[in-house]
Every structure is written in C-alpha cells, then in structure tokens.
Backbone as CSV, one residue per row, in Angstrom:
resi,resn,N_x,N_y,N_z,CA_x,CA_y,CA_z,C_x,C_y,C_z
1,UNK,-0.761,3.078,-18.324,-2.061,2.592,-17.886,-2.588,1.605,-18.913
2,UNK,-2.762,0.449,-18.502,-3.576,-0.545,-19.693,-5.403,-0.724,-19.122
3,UNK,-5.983,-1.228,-20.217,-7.516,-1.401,-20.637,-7.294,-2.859,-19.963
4,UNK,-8.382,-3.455,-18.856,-8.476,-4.376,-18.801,-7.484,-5.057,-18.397
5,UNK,-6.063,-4.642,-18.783,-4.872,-5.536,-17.712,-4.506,-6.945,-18.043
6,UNK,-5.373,-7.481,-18.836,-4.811,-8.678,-19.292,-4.150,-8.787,-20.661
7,UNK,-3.730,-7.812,-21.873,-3.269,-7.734,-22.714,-1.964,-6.656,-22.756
8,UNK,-1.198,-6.962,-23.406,0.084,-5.593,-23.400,0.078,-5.141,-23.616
9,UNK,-0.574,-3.300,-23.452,-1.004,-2.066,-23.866,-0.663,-1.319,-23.238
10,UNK,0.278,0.065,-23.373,0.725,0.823,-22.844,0.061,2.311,-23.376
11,UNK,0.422,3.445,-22.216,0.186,4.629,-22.493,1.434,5.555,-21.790
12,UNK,1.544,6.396,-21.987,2.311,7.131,-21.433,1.642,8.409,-20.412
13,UNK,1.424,8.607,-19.479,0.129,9.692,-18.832,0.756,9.327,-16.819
14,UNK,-0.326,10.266,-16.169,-0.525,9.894,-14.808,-2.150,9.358,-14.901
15,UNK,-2.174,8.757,-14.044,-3.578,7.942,-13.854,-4.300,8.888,-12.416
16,UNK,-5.034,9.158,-13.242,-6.373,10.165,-12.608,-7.344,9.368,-11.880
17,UNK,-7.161,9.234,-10.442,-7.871,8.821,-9.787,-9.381,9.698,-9.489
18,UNK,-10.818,9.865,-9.538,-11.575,10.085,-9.428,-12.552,9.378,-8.453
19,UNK,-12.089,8.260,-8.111,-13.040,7.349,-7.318,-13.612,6.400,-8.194
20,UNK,-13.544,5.240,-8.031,-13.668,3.893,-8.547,-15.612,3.560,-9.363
21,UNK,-16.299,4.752,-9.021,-17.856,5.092,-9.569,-17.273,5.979,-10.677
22,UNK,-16.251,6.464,-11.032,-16.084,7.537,-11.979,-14.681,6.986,-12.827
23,UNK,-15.259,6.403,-14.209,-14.175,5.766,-15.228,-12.750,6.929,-15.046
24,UNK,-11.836,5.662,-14.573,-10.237,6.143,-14.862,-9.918,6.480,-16.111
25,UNK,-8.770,6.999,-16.417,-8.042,7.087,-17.981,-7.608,5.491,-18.294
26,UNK,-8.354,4.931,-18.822,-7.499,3.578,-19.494,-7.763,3.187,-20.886
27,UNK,-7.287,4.037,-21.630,-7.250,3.776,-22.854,-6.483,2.837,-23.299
28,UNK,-6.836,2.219,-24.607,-5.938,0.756,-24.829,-5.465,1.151,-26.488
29,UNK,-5.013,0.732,-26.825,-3.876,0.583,-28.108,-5.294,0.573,-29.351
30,UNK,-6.258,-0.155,-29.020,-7.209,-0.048,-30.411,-7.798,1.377,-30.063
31,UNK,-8.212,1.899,-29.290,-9.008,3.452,-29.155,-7.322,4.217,-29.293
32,UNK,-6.637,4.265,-28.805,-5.362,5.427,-29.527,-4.994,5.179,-30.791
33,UNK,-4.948,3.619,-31.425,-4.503,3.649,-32.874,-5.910,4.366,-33.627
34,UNK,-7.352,4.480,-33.339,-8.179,5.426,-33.702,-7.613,7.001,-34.039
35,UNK,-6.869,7.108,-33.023,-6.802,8.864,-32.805,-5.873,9.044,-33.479
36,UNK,-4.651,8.202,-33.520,-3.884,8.638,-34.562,-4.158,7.864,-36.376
37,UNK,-5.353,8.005,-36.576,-5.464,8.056,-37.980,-5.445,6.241,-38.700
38,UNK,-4.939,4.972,-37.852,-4.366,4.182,-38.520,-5.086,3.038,-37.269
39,UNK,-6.084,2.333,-36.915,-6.716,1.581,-35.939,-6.120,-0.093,-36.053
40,UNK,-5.285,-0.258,-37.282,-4.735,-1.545,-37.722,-3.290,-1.022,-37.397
41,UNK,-2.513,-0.071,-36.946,-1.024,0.044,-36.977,-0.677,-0.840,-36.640
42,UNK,1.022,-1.010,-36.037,1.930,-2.305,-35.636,2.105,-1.456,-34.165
43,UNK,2.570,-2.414,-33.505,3.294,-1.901,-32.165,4.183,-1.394,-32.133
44,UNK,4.909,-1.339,-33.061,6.073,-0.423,-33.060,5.556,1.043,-33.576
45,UNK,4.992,1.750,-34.497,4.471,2.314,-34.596,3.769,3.227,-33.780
46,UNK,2.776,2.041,-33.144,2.104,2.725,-31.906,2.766,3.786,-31.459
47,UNK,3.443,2.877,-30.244,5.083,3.050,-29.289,5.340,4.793,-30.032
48,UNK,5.884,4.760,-31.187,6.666,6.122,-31.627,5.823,7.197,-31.392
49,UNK,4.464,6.952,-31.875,3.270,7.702,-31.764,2.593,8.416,-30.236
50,UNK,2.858,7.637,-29.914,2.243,7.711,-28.573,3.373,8.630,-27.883
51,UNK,5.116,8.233,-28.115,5.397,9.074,-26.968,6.068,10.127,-27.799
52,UNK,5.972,10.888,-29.356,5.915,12.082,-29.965,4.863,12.892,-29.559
53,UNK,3.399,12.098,-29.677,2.094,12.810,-29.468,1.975,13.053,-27.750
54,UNK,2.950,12.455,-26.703,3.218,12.911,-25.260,3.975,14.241,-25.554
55,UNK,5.194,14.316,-25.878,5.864,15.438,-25.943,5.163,16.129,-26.616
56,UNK,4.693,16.476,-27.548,3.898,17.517,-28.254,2.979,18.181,-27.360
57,UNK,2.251,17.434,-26.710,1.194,17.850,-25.983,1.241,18.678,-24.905
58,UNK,2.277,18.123,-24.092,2.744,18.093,-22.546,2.498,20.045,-22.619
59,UNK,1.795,20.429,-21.633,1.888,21.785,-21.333,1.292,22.720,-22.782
60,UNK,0.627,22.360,-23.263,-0.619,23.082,-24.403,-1.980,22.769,-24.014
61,UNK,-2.679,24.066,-23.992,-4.114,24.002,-23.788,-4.887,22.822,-24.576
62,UNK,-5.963,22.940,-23.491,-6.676,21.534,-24.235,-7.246,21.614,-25.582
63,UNK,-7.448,22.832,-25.915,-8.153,23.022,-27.494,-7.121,22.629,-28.664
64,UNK,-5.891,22.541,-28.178,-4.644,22.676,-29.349,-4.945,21.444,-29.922
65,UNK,-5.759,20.460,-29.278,-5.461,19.186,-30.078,-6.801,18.199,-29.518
66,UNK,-7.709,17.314,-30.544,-8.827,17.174,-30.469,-8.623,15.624,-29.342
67,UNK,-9.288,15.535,-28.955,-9.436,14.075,-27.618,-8.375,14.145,-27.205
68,UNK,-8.784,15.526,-26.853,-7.007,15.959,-25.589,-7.737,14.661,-24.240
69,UNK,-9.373,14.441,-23.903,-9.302,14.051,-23.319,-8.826,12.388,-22.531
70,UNK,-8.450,12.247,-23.689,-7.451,10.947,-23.148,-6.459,11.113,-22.397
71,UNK,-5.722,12.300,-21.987,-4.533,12.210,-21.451,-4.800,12.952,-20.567
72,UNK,-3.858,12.825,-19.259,-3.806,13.427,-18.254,-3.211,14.741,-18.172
73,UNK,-3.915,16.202,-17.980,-3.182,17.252,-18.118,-2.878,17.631,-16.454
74,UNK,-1.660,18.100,-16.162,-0.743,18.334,-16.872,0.072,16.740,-16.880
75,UNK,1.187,16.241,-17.738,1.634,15.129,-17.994,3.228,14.680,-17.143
76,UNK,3.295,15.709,-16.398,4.511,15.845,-16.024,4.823,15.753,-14.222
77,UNK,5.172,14.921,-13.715,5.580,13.851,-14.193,4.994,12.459,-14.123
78,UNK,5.424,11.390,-14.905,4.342,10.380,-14.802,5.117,9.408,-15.158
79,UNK,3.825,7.929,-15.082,4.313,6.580,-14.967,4.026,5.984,-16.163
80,UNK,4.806,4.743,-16.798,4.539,4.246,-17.864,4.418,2.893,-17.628
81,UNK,3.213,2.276,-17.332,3.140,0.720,-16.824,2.421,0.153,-17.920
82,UNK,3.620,-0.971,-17.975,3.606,-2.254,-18.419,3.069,-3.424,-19.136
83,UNK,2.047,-3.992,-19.385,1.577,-5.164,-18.406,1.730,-6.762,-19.747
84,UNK,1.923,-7.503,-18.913,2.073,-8.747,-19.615,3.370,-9.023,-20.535
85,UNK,4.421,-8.859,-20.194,5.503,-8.878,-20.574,6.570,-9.122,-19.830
86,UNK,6.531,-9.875,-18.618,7.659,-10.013,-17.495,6.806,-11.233,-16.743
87,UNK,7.629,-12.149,-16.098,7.094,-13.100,-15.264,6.632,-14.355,-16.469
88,UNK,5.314,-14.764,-16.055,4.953,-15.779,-17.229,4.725,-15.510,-18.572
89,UNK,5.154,-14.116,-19.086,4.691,-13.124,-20.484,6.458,-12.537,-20.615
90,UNK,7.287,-13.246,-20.130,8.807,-12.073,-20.185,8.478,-11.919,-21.892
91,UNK,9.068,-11.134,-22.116,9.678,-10.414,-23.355,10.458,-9.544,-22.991
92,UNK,11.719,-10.045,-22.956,12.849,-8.735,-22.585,12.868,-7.929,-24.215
93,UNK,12.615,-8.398,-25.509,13.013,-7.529,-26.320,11.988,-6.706,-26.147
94,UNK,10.975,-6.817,-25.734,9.819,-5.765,-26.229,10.466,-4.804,-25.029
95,UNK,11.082,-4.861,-23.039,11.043,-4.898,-22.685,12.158,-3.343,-23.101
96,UNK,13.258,-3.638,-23.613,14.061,-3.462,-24.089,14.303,-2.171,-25.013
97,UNK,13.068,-2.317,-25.947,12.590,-1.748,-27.216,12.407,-0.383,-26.444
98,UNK,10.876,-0.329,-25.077,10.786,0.742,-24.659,11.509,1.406,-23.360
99,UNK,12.644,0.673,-23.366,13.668,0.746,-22.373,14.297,1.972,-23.180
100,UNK,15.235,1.832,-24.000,15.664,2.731,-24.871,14.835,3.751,-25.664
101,UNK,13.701,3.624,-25.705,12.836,5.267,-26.662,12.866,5.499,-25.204
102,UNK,12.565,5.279,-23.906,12.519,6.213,-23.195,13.201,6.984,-21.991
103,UNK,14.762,6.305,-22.543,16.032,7.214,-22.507,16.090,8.339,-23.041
104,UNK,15.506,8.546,-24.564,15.774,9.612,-25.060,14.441,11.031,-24.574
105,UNK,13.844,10.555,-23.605,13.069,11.783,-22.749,14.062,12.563,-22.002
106,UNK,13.967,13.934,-22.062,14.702,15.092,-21.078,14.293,14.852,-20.159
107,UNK,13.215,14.209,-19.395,12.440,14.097,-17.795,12.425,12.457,-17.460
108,UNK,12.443,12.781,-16.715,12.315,10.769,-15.668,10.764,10.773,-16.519
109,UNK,10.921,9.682,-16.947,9.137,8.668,-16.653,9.581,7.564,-15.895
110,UNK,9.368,6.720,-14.683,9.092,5.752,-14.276,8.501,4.574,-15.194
111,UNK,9.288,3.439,-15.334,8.875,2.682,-16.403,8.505,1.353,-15.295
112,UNK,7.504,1.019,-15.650,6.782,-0.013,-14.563,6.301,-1.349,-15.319
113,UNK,6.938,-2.845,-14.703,6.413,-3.995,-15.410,5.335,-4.969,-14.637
114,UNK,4.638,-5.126,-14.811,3.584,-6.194,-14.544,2.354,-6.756,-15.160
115,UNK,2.144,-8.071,-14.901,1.997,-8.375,-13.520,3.483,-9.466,-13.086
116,UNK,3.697,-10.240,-12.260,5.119,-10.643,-12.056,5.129,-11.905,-11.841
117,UNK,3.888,-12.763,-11.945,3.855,-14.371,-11.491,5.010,-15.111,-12.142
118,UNK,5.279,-15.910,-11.113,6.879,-16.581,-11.106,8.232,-15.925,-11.648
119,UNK,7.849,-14.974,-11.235,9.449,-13.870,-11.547,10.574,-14.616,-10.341
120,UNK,11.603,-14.984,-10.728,13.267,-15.432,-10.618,13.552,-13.970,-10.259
121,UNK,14.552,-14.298,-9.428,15.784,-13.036,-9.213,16.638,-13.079,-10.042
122,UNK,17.023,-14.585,-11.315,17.489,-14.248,-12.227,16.839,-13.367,-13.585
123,UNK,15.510,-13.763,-13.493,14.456,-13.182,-14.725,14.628,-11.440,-14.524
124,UNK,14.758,-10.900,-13.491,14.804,-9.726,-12.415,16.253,-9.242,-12.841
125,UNK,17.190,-9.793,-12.716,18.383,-9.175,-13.546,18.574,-8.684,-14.428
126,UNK,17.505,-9.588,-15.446,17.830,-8.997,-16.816,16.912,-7.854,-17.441
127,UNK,16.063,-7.440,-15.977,15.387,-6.200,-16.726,15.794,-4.913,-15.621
128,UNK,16.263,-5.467,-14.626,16.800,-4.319,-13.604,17.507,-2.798,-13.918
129,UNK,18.214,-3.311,-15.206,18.943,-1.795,-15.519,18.242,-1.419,-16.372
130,UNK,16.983,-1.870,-17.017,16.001,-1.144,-18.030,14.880,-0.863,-17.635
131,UNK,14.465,-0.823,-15.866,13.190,-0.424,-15.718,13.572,0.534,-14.184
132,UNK,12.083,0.794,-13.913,12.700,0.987,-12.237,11.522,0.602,-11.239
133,UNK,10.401,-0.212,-11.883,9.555,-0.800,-10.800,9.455,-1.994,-11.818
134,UNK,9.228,-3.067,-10.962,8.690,-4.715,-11.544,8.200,-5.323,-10.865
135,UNK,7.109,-5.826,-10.802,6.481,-6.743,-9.891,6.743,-7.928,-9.789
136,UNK,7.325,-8.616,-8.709,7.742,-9.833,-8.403,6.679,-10.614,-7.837
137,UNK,5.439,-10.360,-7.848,4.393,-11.817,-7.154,2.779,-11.090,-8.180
138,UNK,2.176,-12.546,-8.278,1.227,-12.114,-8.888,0.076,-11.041,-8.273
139,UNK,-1.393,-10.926,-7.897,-2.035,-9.937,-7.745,-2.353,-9.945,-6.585
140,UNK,-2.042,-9.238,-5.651,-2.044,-9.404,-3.809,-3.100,-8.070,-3.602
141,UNK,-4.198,-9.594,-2.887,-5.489,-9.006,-2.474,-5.485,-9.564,-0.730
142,UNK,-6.551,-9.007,-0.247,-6.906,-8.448,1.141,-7.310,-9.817,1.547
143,UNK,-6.069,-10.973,1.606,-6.392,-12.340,2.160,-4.790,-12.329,2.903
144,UNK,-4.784,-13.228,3.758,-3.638,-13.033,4.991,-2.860,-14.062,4.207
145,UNK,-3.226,-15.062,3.244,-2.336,-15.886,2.350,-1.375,-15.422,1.440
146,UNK,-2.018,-14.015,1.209,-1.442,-13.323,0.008,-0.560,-12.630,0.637
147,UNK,-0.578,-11.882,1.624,0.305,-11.029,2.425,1.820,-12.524,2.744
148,UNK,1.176,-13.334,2.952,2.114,-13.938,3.708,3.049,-15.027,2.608
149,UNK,2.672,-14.912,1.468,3.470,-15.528,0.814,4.232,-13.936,-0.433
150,UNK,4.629,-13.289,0.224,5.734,-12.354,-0.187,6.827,-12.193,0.705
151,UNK,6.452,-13.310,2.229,7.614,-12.971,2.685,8.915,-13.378,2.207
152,UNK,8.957,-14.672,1.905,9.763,-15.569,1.022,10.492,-15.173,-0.254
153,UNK,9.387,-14.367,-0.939,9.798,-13.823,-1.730,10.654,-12.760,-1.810
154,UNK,10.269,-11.929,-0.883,10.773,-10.566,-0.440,12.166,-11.008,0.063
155,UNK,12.630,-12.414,0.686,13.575,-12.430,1.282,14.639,-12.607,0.015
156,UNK,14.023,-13.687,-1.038,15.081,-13.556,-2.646,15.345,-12.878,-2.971
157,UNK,14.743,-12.030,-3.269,15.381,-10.557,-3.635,16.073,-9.603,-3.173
158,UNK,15.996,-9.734,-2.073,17.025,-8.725,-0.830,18.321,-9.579,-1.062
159,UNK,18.163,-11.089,-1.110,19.173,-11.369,-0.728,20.440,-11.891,-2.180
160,UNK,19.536,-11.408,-2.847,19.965,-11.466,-4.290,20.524,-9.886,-5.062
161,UNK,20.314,-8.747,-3.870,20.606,-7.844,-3.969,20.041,-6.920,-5.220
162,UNK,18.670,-7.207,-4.877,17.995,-6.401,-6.285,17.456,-5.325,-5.531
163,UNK,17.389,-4.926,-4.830,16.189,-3.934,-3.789,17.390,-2.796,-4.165
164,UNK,16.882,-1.618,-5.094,17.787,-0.697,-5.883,18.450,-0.714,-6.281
165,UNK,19.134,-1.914,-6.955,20.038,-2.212,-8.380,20.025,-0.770,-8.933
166,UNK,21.276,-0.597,-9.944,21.301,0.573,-10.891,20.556,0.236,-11.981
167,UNK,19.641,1.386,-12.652,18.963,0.673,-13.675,18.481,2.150,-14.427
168,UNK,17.190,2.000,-15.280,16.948,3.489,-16.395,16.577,5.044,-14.802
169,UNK,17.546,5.849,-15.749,17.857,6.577,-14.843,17.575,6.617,-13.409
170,UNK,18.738,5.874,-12.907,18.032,5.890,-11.330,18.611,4.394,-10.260
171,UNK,17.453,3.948,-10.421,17.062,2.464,-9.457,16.255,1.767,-10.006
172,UNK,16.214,0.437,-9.659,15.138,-0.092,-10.074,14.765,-0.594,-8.317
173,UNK,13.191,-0.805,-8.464,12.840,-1.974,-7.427,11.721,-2.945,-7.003
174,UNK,11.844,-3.948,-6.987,11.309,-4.933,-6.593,9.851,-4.487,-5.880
175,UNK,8.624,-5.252,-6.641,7.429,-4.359,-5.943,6.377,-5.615,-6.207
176,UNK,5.934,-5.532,-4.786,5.273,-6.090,-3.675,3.819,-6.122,-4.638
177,UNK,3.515,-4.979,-5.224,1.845,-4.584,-5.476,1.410,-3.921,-4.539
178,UNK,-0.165,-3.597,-4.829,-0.649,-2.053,-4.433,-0.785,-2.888,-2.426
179,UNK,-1.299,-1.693,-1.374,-1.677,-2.373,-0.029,-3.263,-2.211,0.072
180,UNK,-3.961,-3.125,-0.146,-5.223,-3.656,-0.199,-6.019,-3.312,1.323
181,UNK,-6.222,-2.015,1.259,-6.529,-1.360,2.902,-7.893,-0.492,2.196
182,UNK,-8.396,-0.648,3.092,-10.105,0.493,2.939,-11.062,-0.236,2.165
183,UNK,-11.371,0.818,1.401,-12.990,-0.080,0.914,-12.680,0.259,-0.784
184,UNK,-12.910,-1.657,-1.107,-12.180,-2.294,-2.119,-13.379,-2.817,-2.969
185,UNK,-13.078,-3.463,-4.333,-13.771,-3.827,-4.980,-13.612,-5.353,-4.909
186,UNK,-13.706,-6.410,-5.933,-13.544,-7.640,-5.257,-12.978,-8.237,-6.711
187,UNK,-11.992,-8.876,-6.929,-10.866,-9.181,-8.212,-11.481,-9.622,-9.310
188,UNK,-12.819,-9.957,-9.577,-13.260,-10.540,-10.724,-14.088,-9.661,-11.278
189,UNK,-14.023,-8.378,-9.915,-15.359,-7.172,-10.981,-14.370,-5.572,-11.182
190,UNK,-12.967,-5.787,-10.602,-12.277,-4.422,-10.627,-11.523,-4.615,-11.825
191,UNK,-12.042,-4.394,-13.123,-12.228,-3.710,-14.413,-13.454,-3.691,-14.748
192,UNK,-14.446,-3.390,-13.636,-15.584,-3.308,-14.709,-15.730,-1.995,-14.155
193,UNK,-16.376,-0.709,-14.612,-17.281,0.219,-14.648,-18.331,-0.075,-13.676
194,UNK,-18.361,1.176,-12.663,-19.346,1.087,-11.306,-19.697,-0.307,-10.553
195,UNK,-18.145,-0.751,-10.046,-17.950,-2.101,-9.422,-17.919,-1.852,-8.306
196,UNK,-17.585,-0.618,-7.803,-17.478,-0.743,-5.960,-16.810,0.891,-6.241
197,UNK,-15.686,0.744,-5.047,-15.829,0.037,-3.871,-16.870,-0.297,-2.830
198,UNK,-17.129,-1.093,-2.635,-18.453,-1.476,-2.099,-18.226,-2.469,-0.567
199,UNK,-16.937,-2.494,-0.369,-16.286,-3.651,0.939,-15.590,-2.909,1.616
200,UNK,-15.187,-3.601,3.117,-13.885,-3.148,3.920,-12.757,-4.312,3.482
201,UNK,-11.854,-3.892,3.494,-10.843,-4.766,3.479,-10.613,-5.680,4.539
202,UNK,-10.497,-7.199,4.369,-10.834,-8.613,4.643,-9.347,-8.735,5.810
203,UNK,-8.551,-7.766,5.845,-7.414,-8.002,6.458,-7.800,-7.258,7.644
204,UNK,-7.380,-7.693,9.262,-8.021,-7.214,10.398,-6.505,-6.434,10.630
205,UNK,-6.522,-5.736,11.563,-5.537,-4.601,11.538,-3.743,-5.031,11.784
206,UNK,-3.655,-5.869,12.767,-2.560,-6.528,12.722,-1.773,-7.108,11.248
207,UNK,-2.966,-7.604,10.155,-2.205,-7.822,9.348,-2.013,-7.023,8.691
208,UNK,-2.629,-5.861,8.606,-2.452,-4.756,7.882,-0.899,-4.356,8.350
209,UNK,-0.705,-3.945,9.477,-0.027,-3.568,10.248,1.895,-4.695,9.659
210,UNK,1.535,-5.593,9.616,2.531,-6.502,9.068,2.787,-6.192,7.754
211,UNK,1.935,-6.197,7.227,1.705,-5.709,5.235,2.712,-4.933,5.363
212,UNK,2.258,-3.822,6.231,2.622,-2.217,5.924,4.127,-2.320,6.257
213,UNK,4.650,-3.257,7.039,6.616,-3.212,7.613,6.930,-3.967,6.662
214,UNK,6.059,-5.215,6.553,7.150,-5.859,5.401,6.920,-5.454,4.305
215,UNK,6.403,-4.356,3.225,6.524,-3.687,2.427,7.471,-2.638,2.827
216,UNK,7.269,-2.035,3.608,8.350,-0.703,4.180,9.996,-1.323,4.169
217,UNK,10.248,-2.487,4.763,11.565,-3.277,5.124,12.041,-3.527,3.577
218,UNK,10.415,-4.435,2.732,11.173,-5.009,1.378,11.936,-3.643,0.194
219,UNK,11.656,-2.611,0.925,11.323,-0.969,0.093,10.559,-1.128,-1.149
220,UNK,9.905,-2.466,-1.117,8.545,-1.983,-1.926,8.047,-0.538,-2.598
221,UNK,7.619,-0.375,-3.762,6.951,0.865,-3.690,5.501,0.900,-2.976
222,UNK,5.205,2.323,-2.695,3.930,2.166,-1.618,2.790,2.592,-2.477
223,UNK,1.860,1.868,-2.969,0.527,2.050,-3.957,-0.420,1.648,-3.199
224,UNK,-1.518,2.484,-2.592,-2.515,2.498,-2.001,-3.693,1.518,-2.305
225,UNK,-4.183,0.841,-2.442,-5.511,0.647,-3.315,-6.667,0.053,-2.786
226,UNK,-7.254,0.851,-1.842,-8.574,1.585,-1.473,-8.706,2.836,-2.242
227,UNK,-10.124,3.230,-1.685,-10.714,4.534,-2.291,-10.333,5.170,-1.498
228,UNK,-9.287,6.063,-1.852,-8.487,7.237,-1.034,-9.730,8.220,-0.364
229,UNK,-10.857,8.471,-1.398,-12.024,9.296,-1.030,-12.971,8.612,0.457
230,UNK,-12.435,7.377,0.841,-13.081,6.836,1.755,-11.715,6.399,3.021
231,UNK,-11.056,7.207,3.098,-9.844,5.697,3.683,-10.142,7.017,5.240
232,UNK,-9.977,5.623,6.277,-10.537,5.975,7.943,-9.364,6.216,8.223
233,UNK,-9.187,7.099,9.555,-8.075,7.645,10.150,-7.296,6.472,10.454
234,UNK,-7.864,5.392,10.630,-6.819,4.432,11.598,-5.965,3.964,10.171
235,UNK,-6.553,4.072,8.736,-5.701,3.439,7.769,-4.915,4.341,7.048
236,UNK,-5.030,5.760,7.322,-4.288,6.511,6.959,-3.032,6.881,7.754
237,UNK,-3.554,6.510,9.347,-2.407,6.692,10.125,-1.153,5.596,9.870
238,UNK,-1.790,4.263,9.509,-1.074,3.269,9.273,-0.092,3.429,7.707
239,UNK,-0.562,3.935,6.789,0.050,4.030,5.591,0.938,5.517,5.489
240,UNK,0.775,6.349,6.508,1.439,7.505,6.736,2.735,7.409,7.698
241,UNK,3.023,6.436,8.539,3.737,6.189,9.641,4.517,6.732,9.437
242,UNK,5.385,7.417,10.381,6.733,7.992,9.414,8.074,7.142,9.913
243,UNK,8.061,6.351,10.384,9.100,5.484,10.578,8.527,4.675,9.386
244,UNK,7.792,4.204,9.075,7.781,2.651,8.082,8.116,3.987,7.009
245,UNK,8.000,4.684,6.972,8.122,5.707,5.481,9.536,5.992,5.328
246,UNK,10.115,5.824,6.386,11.373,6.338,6.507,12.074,5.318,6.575
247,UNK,12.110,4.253,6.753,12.712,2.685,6.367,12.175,2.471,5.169
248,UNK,11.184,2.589,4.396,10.838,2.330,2.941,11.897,2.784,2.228
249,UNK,11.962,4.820,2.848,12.981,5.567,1.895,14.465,4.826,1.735
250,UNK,14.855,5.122,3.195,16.362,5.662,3.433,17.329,4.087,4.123
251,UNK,16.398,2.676,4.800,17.242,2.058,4.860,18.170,1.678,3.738
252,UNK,19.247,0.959,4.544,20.060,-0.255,3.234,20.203,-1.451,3.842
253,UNK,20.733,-2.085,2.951,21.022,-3.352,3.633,19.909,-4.289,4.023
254,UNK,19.176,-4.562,3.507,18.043,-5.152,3.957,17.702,-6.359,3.687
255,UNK,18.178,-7.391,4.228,18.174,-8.584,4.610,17.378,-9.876,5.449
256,UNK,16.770,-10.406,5.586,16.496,-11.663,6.515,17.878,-11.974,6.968
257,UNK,17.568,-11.846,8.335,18.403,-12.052,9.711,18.712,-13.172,9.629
C-alpha cells in the first residue's frame, strides 16, 4: 500500500477497506522509518525492516508490539504493491531487489507493480518472472475513452503471450486497473481524506457491461473500485457474473480473432 501514490513506497499488509469517509492503512516509508527507530534510514534498510517486522508480527496479539496499528491484523494473506517503478519509473533493479527478499517468505505475497504508463510487452518481459500483477495502462477512470483504449492494448499482450507467463511463485498477469463502477470519488481528490464517494459512475451500463468482458477475456485481475458499502444490485450482478468469472479464471488462449 503506498501514501499518496505518486512516490515509491511500499508496505507489506492487506488493505482494509472501511469506506472511503474512514482513512485506509497507507502508511509511507517516512511514518514506518519513525517506528523503527531511524526516520533518515536508506531503502534498503527499510525493505529488511519492514518484511522481518511482517513476520514477527503476523499472528501476535496487538499489545505484543506498540503501533501494531499500522498493520493489518490478521496479515495473512496479502498484497505487496508497488508504485512508481515500472512503465515511465522502470527500475528493474529495485524491481528485482524485492523480487528476491520475497522468495524467501514460506507463504505467497502477491507482488504488484504500478502505475504502468507506456509499458511495452518487451518492458513486461523483463519483470514477468519477478512479479505476478503489473499494470500495463495508466489510471482507468469511469470515461468510455479510458475503457476503450485498453482494447489495443489488451490485444499486445495476449498476443505477445504474457496473460500468465511463469513468474514469482506462480503467474504473472497483465492488469487492466481497478473497474470504476458505483459511487466514486473524482481523480484529483482520491488521496485526500473525506473526498467522497460522492458520484455514480460516468459509464452507462453497456459500457460497464463491455469493461467487465474485456477485462474477464484480457484475465485482468478483478479490483472493484466503488464503495463496496454502496454498490446496487444491478453492479454487483454485473461484477459477480459467473461466466465472465469463469473466463477471467479458467480460459486459455486468449487472443484477438
């Protein structure tokens, strides 16, 4: 989880959704280098710190250890995203660095890169066997422009054969970004504190309806992002489908005809 999203700050945790009026977990690298004793450390440092002080923690009461409340209890299992280091920010060494510390975990973490503006299916190669989600297009919001320029994209990559490459334990795959359905905040105020959701989503149902296959077809991962605490039957029926869920899972081969 990163602070703000525009700098490269990682955590290791699940992200505690509460509803978009009630601050998420997003702690950033200057408030954790606080907690561990040293607010000037290096990034490398950090990095060691952060995922010793994960394992230590994982499954001990909250008293065992002071601003337990930064982390998500219980910790198991969870995502480790990214940000600013792939696309117009690549750094495969940094990329690399936490590719390998987090091999040496006994449990899957999901290692996640974004954001992905002008990501190559060659740029995409070279992190495929060290991650298992990456975002290939920049930030896709609830405009029919945005939906519609991943088709193109979606088709490079299928046809470049990245859509579950072998990669850190597992697969890797090619990801679309969250589906911009329900009631949303609006891109220049979602990092701020008591921003919304305050809208319906700008996409009328058909395109929703398109979103939702050509994410399902691209096997996209599926990340919601409305207020789950608000989402209407007709958009839950749509993001529940069990055919698009079941072509997300289990097709192969997935190609432009």
């Amino acid at each position: 989880m990163t602070h703000g999203g525009n700098f490269a700050k990682l955590i290791i945790g699940a992200r505690r959704y509460m509803g978009h009026r009630l601050k998420s977990i997003k702690p950033d690298k200057g408030l954790m280098s606080k907690s561990f004793g040293d607010p000037y450390m290096g990034w490398a440092p950090f990095v060691e710190d952060v995922i010793v002080t994960h394992q230590t923690r994982t499954g001990l009461p909250e008293e065992t250890f002071p601003n337990y409340d930064l982390w998500e209890n219980p910790l198991t299992p969870c995502m480790l995203k990214h940000d600013c280091v792939f696309g117009d920010d690549f750094d495969l060494n940094e990329i690399s660095y936490v590719s390998e510390v987090l091999r040496e975990f006994d449990r899957p973490i999901v290692y996640s890169l974004s954001p992905g503006t002008n990501v190559t299916p060659a740029m995409a190669k070279d992190v495929s066997g060290l991650v298992n989600l990456y975002r290939i297009t920049a930030d896709d919001w609830d405009n029919w422009m945005d939906v519609k320029r991943h088709f193109d994209v979606s088709r490079d990559f299928a046809s470049a054969n990245m859509i579950g490459a072998k990669s850190l334990m597992g697969n890797s795959w090619p990801d679309l970004d969250m589906l911009p359905f329900g009631w949303l905040t609006d891109p220049n105020k979602c990092y701020s504190i008591n921003s919304g959701p305050y809208r319906y989503s700008n996409l009328n149902l058909e395109e929703k309806r398109t979103q939702m296959t050509l994410w399902a077809m691209a096997k996209s991962p599926l990340m919601y992002g409305g207020d789950v605490g608000k989402i209407d039957p007709t958009t839950y029926d749509l993001i529940t489908n069990p055919t698009l869920l079941e072509i997300n899972s289990f097709s192969t081969n997935n190609i432009e005809a």
